[in-house]
N, C-alpha and C positions, 0 to 999 in steps of 0.2 A: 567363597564369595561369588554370588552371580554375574553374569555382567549387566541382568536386568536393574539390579540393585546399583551395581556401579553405576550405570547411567545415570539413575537418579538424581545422584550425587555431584553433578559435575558441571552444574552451573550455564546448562545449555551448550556444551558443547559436543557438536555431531562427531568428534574426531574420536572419540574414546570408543566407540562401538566396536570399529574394524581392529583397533588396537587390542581390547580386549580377548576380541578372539582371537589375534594372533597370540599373545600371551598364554590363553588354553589349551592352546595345543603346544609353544614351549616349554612353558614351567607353570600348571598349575595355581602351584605355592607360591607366585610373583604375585597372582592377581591380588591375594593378600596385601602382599606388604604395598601394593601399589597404591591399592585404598590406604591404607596408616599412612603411607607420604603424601597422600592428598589433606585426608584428617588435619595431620600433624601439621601440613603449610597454612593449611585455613587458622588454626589456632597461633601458629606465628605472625602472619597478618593480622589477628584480630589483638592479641596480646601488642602489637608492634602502632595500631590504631589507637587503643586503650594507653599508651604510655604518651602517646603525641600530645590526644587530647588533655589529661590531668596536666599535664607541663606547662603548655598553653592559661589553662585556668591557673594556674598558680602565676603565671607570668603576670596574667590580670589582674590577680586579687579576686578569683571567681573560685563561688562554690558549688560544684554541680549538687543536683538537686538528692541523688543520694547520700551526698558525705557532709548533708546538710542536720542540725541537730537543731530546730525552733523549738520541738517541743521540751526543751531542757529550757527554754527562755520563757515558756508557758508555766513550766512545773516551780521553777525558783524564782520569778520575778523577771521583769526588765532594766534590770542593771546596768548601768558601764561595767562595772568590773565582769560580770557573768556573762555581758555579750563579748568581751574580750578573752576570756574562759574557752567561751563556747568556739570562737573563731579560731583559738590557736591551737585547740584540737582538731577542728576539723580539717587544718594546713597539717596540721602531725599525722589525722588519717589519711591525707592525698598524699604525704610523704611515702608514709609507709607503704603505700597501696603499689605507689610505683616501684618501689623496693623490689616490693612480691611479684611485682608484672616481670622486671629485670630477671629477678631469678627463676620463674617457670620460663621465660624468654632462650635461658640457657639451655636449661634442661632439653626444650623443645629441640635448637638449633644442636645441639648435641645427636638427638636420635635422629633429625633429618640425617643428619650427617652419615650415621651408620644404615641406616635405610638405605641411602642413596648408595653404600657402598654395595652394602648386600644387592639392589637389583643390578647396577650396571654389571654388576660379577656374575647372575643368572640372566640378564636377558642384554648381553652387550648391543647387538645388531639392533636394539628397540629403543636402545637409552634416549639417543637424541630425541624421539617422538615422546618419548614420557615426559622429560625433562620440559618441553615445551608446553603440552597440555596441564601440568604442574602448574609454569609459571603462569598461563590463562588463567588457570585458580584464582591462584593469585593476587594477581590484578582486577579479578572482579570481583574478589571479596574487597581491596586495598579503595577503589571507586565506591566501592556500597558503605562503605565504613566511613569512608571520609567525606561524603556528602553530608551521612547520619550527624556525624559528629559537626560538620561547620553550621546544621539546623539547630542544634541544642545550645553550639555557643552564639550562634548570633542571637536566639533565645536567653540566653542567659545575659548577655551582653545587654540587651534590650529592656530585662526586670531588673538588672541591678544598674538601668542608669547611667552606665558612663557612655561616653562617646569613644571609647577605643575602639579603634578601627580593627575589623574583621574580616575576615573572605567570603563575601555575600555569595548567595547563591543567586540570588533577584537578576531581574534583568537588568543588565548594564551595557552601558557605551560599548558599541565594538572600534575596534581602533581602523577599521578596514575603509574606506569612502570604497561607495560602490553603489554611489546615487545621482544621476545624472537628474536633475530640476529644469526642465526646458518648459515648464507653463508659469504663467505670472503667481501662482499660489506661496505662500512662503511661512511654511513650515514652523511648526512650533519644537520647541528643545527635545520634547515629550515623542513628538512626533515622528522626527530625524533620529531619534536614535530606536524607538519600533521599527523602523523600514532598515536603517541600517543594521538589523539582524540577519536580516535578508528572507524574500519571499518563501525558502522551505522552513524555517524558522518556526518550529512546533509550539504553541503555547502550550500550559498545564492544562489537563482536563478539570474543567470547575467544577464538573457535579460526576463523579466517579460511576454513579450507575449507569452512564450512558455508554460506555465502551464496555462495563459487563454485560448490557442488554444486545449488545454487536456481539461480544465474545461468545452468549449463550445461544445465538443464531447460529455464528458458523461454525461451532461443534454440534451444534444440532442437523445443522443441514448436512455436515460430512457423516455422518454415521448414517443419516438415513438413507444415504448415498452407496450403504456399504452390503453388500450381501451378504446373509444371514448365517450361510458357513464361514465367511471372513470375519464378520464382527457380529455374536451373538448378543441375544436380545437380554441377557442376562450381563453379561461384559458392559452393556449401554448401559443400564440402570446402575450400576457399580459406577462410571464414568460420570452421570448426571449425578449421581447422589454425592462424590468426590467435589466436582465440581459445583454441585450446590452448598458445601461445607465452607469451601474455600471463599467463596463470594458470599455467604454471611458473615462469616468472619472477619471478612476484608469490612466490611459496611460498618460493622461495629465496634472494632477494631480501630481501623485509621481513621483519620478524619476524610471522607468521599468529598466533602466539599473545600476544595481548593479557592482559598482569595486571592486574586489580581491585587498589585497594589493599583492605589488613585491613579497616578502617573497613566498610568497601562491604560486602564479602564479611559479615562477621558481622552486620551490618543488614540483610541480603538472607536470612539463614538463619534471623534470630527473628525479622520480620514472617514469615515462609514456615510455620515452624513455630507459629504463632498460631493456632489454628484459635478463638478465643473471640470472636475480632473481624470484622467485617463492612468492607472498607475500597472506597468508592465514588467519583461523583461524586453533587454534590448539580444538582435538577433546572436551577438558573440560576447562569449566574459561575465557571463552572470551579473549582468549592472541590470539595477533597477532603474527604469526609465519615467519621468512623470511628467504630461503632457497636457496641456488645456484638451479637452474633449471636443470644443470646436477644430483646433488645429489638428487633431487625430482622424477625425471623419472628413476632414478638408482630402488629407495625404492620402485616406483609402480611395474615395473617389477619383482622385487624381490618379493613381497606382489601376483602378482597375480601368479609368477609361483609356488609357495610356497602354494597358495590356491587349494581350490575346484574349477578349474574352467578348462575348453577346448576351445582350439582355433577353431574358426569355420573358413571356407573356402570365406564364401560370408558374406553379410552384410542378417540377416531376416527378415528384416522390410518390406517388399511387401509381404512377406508371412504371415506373423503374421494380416496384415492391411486388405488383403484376406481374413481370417478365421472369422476376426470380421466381415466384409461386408456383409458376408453368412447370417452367424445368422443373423444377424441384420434385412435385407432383407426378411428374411424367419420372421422372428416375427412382421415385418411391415405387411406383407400380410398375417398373422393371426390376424392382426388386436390387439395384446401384448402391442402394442409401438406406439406413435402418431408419426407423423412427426417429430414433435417437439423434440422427445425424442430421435430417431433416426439422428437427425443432431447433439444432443448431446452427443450421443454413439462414433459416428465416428472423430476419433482422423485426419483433415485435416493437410498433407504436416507433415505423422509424420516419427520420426527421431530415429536412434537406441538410447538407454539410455545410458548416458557417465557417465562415473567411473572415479572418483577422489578419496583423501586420506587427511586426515585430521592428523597432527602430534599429536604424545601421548608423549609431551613433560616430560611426568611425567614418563617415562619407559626408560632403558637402550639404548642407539642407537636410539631415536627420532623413533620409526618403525611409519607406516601409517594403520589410521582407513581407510579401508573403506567404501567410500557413493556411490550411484548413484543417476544422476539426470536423476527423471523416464517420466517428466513433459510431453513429447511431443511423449512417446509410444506409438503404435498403440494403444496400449491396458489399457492405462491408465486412457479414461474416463469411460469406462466398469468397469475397477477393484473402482475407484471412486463411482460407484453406487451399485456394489455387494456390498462393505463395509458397508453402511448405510442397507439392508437388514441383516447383516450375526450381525448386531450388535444389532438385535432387538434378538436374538439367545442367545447373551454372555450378556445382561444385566443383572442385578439384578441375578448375581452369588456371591454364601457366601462368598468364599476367595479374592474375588478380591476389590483392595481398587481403587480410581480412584483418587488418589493424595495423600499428604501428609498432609492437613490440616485432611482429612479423616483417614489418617492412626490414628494421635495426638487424633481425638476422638474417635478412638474406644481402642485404646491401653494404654491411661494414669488414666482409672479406673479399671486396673488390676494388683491383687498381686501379687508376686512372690513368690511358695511354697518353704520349705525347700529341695534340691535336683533341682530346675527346674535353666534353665541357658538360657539364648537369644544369639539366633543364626540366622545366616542367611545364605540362598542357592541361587547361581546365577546360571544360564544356560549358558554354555558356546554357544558363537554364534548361539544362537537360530534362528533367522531366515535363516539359510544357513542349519541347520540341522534336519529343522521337516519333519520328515515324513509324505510325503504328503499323501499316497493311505491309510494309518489309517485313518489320518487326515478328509479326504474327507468322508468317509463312517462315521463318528460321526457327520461331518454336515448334510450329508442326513438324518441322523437318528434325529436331531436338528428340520429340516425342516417340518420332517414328524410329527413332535410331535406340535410344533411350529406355522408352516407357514398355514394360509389358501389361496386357491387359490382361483380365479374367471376368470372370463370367460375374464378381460380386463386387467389380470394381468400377470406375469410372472411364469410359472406354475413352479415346481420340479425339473423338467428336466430341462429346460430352464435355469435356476438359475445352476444346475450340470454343464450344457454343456459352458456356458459362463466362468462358476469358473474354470474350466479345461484348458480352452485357457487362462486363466491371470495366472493360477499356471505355467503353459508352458514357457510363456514368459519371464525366464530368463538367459537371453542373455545381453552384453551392450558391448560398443566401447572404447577400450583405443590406439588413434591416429587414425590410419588407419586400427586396425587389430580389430577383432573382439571374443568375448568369449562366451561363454555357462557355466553358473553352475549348477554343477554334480545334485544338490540336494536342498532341502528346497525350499523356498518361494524366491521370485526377492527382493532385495537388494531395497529400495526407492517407490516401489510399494502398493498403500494405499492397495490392500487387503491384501500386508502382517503381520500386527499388527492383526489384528482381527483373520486371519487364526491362525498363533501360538498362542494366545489367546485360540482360540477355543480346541486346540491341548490340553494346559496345563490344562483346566478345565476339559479334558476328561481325563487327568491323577490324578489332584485332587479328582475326584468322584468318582475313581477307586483302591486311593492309602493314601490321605491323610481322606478323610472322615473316613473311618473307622478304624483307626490306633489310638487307644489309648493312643497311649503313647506321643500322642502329644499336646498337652493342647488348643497350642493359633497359628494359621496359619494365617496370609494373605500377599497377592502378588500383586504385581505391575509391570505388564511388565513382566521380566523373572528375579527379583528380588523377595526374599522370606524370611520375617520375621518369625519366630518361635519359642515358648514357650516350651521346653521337657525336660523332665530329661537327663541330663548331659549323663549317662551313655548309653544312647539309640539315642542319634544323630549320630553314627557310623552307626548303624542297618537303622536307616531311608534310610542316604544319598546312603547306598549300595542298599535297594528297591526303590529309586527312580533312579537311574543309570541301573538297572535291566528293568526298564518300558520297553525302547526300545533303542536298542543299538544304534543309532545316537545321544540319546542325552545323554551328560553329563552334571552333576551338579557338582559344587563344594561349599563346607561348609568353613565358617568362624565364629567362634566363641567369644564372647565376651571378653573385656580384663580388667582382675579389676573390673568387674561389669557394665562397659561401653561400647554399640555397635553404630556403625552408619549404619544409614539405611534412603535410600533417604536423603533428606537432611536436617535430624535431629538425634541427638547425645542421645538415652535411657541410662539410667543411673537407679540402685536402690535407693530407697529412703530408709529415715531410717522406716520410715511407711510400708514398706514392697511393697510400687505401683511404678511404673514405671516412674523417672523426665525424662525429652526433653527440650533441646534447638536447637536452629538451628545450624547445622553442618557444615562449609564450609572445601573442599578438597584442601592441600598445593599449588594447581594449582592454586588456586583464586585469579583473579588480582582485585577484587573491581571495574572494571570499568564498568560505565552504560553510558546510553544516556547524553552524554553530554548535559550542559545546553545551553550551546551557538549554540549547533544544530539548524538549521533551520528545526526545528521540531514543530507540533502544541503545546498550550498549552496543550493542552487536553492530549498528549503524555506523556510530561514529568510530568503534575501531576500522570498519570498511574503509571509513575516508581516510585513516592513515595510511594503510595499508596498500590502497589504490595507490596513492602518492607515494609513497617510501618504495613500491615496487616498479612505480615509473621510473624517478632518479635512476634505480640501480638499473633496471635494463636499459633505459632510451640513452643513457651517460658512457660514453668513453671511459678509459681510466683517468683522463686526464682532465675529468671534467664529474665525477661521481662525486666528490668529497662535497665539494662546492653547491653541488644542489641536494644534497643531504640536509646542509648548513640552510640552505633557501628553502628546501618544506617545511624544516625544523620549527624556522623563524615564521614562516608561514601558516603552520598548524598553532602555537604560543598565540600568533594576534586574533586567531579566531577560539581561544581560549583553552586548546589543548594541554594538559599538564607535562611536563619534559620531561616525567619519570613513564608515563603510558605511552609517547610518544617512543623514546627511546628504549622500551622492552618492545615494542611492536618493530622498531627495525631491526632487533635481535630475529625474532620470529619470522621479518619477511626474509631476510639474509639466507635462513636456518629453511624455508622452505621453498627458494630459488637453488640454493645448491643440492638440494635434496627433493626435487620434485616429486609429488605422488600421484597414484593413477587415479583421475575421477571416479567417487563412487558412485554407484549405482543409484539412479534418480530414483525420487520416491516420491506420493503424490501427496501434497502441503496442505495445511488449512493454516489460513491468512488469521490473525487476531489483533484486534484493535489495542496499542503501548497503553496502558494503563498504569505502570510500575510495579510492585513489588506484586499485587495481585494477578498480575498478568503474568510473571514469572513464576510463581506457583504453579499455576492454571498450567503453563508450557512443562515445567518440569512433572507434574502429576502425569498428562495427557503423554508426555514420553516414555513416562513409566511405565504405564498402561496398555499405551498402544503404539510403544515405537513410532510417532508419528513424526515428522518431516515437520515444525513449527517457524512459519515466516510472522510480521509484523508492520504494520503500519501507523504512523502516530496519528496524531491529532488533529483538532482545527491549528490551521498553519495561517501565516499572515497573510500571504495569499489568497484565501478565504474572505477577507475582512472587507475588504470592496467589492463592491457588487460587478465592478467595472476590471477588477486586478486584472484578468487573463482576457483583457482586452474584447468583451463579450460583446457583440456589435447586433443583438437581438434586439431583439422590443423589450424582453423579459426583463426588469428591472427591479430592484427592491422594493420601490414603491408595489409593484403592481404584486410582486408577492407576498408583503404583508398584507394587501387590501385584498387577498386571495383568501389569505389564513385566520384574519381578525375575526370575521362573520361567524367561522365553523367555529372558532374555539370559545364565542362567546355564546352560542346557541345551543353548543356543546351534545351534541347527539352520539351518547357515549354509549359504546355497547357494555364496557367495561372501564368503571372508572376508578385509572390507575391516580398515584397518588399526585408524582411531579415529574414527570415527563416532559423535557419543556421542547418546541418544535426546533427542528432541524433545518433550517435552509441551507441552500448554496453546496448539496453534496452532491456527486455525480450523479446517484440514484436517489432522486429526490423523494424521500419519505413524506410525506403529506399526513399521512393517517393518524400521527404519533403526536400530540397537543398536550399542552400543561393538564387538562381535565381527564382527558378518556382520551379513546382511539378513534378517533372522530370518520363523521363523514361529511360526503363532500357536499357541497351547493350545489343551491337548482342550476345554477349554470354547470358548475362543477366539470367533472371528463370530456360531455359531450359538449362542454361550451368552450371558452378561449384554450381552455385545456386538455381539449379533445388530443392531442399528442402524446401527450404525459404517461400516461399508463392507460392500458385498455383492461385494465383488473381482472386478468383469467387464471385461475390454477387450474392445474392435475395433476396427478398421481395416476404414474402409469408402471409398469410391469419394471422391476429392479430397482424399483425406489428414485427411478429418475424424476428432478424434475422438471416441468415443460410449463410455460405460460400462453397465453392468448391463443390456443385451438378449439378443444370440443366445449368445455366446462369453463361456468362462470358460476361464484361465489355470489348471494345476494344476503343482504341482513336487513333486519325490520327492528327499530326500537319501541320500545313499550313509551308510550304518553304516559303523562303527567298531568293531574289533575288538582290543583292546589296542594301541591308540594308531595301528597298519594298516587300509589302504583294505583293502574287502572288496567283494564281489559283491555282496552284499544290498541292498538300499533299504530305507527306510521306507515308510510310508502315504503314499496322495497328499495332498497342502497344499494351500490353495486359496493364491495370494499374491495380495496387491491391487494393483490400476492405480498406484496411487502409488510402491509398491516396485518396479514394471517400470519405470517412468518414468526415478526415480532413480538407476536400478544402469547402465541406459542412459547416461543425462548422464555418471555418473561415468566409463563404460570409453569414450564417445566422448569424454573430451576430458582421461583422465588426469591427474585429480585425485588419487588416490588409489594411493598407491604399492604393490603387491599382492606382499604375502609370498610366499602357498601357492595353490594350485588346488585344487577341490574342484569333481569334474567331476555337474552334474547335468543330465538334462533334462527337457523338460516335452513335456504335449500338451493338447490342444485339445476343449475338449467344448464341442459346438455346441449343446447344451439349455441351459437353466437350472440351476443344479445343486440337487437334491433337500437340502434343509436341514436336515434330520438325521440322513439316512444319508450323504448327501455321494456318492450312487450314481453309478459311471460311466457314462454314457450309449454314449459314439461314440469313438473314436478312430482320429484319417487312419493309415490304412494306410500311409503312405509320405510322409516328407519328405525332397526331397534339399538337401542344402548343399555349394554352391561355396565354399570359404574360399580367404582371398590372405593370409597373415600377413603383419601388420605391426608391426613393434617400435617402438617410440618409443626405446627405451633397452633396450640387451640387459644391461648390469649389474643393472638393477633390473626387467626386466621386462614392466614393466606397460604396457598398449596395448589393441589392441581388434583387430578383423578385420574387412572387410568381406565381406558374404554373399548368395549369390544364394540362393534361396527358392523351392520351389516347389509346393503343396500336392496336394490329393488329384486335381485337375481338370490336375495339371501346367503352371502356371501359373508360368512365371518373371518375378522383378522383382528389383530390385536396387538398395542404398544402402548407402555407401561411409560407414565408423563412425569411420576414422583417417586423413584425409589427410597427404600430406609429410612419413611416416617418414624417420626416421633409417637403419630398418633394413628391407629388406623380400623377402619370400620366398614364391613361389607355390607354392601346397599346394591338392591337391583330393583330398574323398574324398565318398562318398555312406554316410548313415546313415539306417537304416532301420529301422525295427518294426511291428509287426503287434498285436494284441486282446492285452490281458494280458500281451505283451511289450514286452522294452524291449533295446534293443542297443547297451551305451556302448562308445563309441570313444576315444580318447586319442591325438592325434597327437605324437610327440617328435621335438623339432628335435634342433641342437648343444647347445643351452642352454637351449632354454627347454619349459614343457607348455603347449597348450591347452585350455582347460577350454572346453566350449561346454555352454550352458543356457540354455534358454527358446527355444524354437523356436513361432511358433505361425504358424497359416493366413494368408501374406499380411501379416505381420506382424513386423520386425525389431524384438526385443527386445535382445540385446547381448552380447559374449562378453569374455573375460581370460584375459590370459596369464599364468599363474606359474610362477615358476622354480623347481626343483629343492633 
């Protein structure tokens, strides 16, 4: 037995790998019997599923739908007596059935039995780790089965009629309040209990294609990503063609369209349509916060004139996107930075950083935390890669702890002397107030002690001069107007955690090291635990306020013997050492990831897991039981079942006392939860190619207002359907898919993707209000990396319409964006989308920049040739792809293969060619089907479709 094969088999679990091969180098002959004990527990769960369920329907008077016999009521009549006939066999065959279930049930439980003996007797030193990865089985066949079955009986419960009460899977009431209502609005039944899901709260995906049309993108993008001795081009086609299986099967197969009940649906249309109200998180406790929208822009105002901050005159974002482009440019052509690194540097169509407020529901007048979201700053993937330098600097420093299970071990084997008391120091607004020119000259002195340089690296300077532009850069947008803060580090910015870091350890080494009077120090963030004599924590607090006048500390003292610090509660013992339990702040609503989230497994076991291994490390012995009892009851209100709770703190127990060594990082490709075809997809792709498989769910509630995450832009829903109405009713479709319906409000705002076609945009379109948006540039450059907005822009022209007839003419050229080539790709490589009509267009290649408000043509290759091989997937309906060879203006052939392991396939070549201002379309006609071909660019396979006639 391989252990490629085993993997397969194991229900998404990374753990079985290293197992395995330890196993092969033990014994062999275990890997065997290891698989039979997986086998054979799957089948005990399922036989153990299968006896719950019939039980249940017989409790009800239900007949599931196979041990149903109408057609004996068809063939003799509709009798009393015959339907009573009919009925008290079909209670004799669910009798008997469970009978049978009972007795292979034994049999089963018998050979687990001697299995288990045989391996712990060949691999004892392994047992525990088998034994666990077993019961994972386990329990995600016992979840998968028992969802199955409460659909079929609330199904059945529902065509036969009665009102007996069932275990819905619907959304229901959470028992958790965790909704603070501070605006005059007042909520409907429907409504209050949508929010009280809480804002991560995944809906079902309503139309299934839309997360395989994600799924078919980022395996696409990861493999093209992959070099051709690591991941051949033959391995790909096997991979697409697997995965092209999987996801027709799924489509015709399950039901792709999911219904919302009413409830849901009209709860999700008047929060949507609310524009009067502000609905958030508040800054501590996961409470949902809902606020008049006049009073929300009241408090920012008030918050920012009340702050450190200046109103600037213009917007700086062309300035700031400048200073990085210098450097950058200049350290390209000192040869510092590869290409590669430099498409990573440069923050493409960046945008100024927008300032929002989070309520501090737990203070006088609800005032506002400030956040900013720094995500799409010029300067934000620059400060993103100084941080992982500046933190090779600040590691393995003595006062700094890196969590709180860290703090619990190094602070609960310590006494406390007669006279010493625990205290703690907070900084007030530390990143708004570090002084940065101290600051900077302790990291150059860091650097110098620290960092080595080489001839391919980024020197001292280099490192100075970039740190200096990301310290600079704080500025950010609240509406239209724009601010600058006075002072400290940018608000949201990764290198500002590391920088005040660095700040504070140059004041520890200067202030606390050598002060004796202080016994027990460490710090977390700008949080500071503290062991001193009582009478000398005045004297510290005023030498550390003395450091430098911007920053100030404030002290808080223990009460009774009792302090909290992060989030656990020290306490004296009567042994004279230090007890902890875990600490929650009056704000705490208790609420987590909903169970009924359309969330992976693999999620929700996290959130027990997280919790169940809090309890046991941050708890005392005298206090572990107790909050065991408190997650327990905590995990049940937000809908956890007490049989998956309590096998996972088997599991956490089982691997706290048995820690194992981190393995070896591997590089992931992200896939959008779809369920059961999403888990295929992940268990295939493991198979195949040992891949590393993370996940994301859904549109979350969060999503559902335009206003949730407190967006304080102009951008509003209004203005983005009155964006999107115009294109999709004019419909300039290069290719028109069948139901694709648009996307709003996702981080990477898709635009191109519309109910009709893959649309383009309006005369105002990029270069008008949405000139930020996307600057629509791809390439393809040397290792299949890829890069946006440099040499290469993509344009496309659609063919007119002349009473309801293709014509000769074209339109204007379009500019379309990297994400509509991406997508239209996934979809013809892997046949998602079942394809009406053809609408033959194609594109060309302008290797400038393209001028922004004339949209002027630059260059266009004199001559592309294309090899086509057609390949049908399905000649009834058409739809499929082609593979193409390519070859540009240097005559340069390469070639990737877009539809493996047709059903149908037929070689066709022709060469297509044009010249300056022309354009020469072709149209090849098989027996049945047309080729449409569009998007041809340098070096570059964008994607073709077949439509039939």
């Amino acid at each position: 037995m391989s252990s490629e094969s085993m993997n397969s088999s194991t229900n998404n679990n990374r753990g079985w790998k290293p197992l395995i091969t330890k196993l092969q180098k033990l014994d062999g002959g275990a890997v065997v019997q290891v698989r039979k004990l997986e086998e054979m527990t799957k089948k005990q769960a399922t036989l153990q599923n299968h006896i719950i369920f019939l039980t249940r329907c017989r409790k009800l008077n239900i007949t599931p739908k196979g041990f149903q016999m109408k057609r004996l009521l068809t063939q003799f009549g509709d009798h009393e007596k015959i339907r009573t006939t009919v009925k008290e066999m079909e209670e004799k065959l669910m009798k008997t059935m469970i009978k049978i279930h009972y007795e292979n049930l034994h049999k089963i439980d018998n050979t687990i039995k001697q299995t288990n003996t045989t391996i712990r007797e060949k691999t004892p030193e392994l047992w525990s780790e088998i034994r666990n990865l077993i019961n994972k089985t386990k329990e995600i066949t016992n979840i998968n089965l028992k969802a199955k079955h409460i659909t079929k009986l609330n199904q059945l419960v529902q065509n036969n009629g009665t009102n007996t009460p069932t275990k819905s899977i619907q959304i229901q009431q959470s028992s958790t309040t965790a909704i603070e209502n501070r605006s005059t609005h007042k909520f409907s039944d429907s409504e209050m209990n949508l929010l009280k899901l809480g804002l991560n709260f995944s809906m079902k995906t309503r139309d299934l294609r839309l997360p395989l049309i994600e799924t078919a993108a980022a395996v696409e993008m990861r493999m093209m990503n992959e070099k051709e001795e690591v991941l051949p081009e033959y391995l790909k086609n096997n991979v697409r063609a697997g995965i092209s299986h999987i996801m027709k099967n799924s489509l015709t197969r399950d039901n792709y369209r999911n219904k919302w009940d009413s409830q849901t649906i009209e709860a999700i249309k008047s929060i949507k349509q609310n524009k009067d109200i502000v609905i958030g998180k508040a800054d501590k406790g996961n409470c949902i916060v809902v606020m008049n929208k006049t009073d929300y822009h009241a408090k920012m105002e008030e918050m920012i004139s009340d702050g450190p901050y200046t109103q600037l005159p213009h917007d700086p974002t062309e300035t700031y996107s400048k200073k990085v482009e210098i450097v950058c440019n200049k350290l390209l052509l000192q040869n510092k930075i590869t290409k590669a690194e430099y498409g990573r540097f440069i923050v493409k169509d960046a945008r100024s950083p927008i300032i929002y407020g989070a309520p501090k529901i737990h203070k006088d007048n609800c005032p506002l935390r400030p956040s900013v979201d720094f995500r799409k700053s010029p300067t934000y993937k620059i400060a993103k890669y100084l941080s992982q330098i500046l933190k090779t600097l600040s590691k393995d420093h003595h006062y700094t702890i890196k969590n709180s299970f860290d703090f619990v071990k190094q602070v609960k084997n310590i006494k406390i002397h007669r006279g010493d008391v625990k205290a703690s120091f907070d900084v007030k607004s530390l990143f708004t107030t570090v002084p940065i020119p101290e600051t900077l000259i302790y990291i150059k002195e860091q650097l110098d002690q620290k960092y080595e340089e080489s001839a391919d690296k980024l020197s001292k300077n280099d490192i100075m001069e970039l740190l200096k532009i990301c310290l600079s850069s704080t500025y950010f947008q609240y509406k239209d107007m724009y601010f600058h803060q006075k002072g400290g580090t940018a608000m949201g910015s990764p290198i500002s955690p590391i920088v005040a870091e660095l700040f504070l350890q140059m004041l520890e080494m200067k202030i606390i090291h050598q002060n004796r009077d202080i016994r027990f120090w460490r710090r977390f963030v700008d949080d500071a635990f503290i062991i001193a004599k009582g009478r000398k924590l005045k004297s510290i607090l005023d030498k550390l306020n003395n450091f430098n006048p911007a920053i100030e500390f404030t002290l808080e003292e223990e009460k009774n013997g009792k302090l909290a610090f992060l989030d656990t509660m020290l306490y004296d013992k009567i042994d004279g050492k230090i007890g902890h339990y875990v600490h929650r702040k009056p704000t705490h609503t208790n609420k987590y990831l909903d169970y009924q989230s359309f969330h992976p497994n693999a999620h929700k076991i996290s959130v027990c897991d997280t919790l169940l291994r809090r309890a046991i490390i941050l708890c005392d012995d005298d206090h572990v039981n107790e909050e065991i009892e408190f997650v327990t009851n905590t995990l049940k209100s937000n809908g956890y079942p007490n049989k998956m709770i309590q096998r996972r703190l088997q599991i956490v127990k089982e691997k706290i006392s048995h820690p194992q060594e981190p393995s070896e990082i591997q590089k992931r490709v992200i896939l959008p939860w779809a369920g059961k075809p999403t888990t295929r997809i992940a268990q295939f792709l493991r198979r195949k190619l040992s891949w590393e498989i993370g996940y994301y769910p859904g549109q979350k509630v969060s999503t559902l207002h335009p206003l949730l995450r407190y967006c304080t832009s102009q951008t509003s829903w209004k203005t983005i359907q009155s964006f999107l109405d115009p294109i999709a009713v004019r419909n300039h479709a290069v290719i028109p898919f069948n139901t694709i319906k648009p996307w709003v409000g996702r981080r990477n705002f898709l635009y191109p993707l519309y109910s009709r076609g893959l649309g383009q945009l309006d005369q105002s379109g990029i270069y008008g209000r949405w000139k930020k948006l996307e600057k629509l540039l791809v390439m393809m450059t040397e290792g299949y990396t890829y890069l946006r907005g440099r040499s290469q822009s993509i344009f496309l022209r659609r063919m007119l319409h002349v009473g309801g007839k293709r014509t000769e003419k074209f339109a204007e050229w379009e500019p379309v964006s990297y994400e509509a080539m991406k997508y239209a790709f996934a979809l013809c490589n892997y046949g998602i989308v079942r394809i009406k009509q053809g609408l033959v267009v194609l594109a060309y290649v302008d290797r400038t920049r393209p001028v922004k408000k004339t949209r002027k043509i630059k260059q266009i290759p004199t001559r592309i040739q294309i090899t086509t091989n057609i390949s049908l997937i399905d000649s009834s309906t058409g739809h499929g792809a082609v593979a193409l060879k390519i070859g540009g203006v240097k005559e340069q052939v390469w070639s990737t293969s877009l539809m493996p392991n047709p059903l149908i396939s037929m070689p066709l070549t022709s060469i297509i060619s044009y010249k300056q201002e022309t354009m020469l379309q072709t149209s090849f006609v098989t027996t049945s089907s047309e080729i449409s071909l569009f998007s041809v660019a340098n070096r570059f396979i964008i994607g073709q479709h077949i439509g039939i006639n």
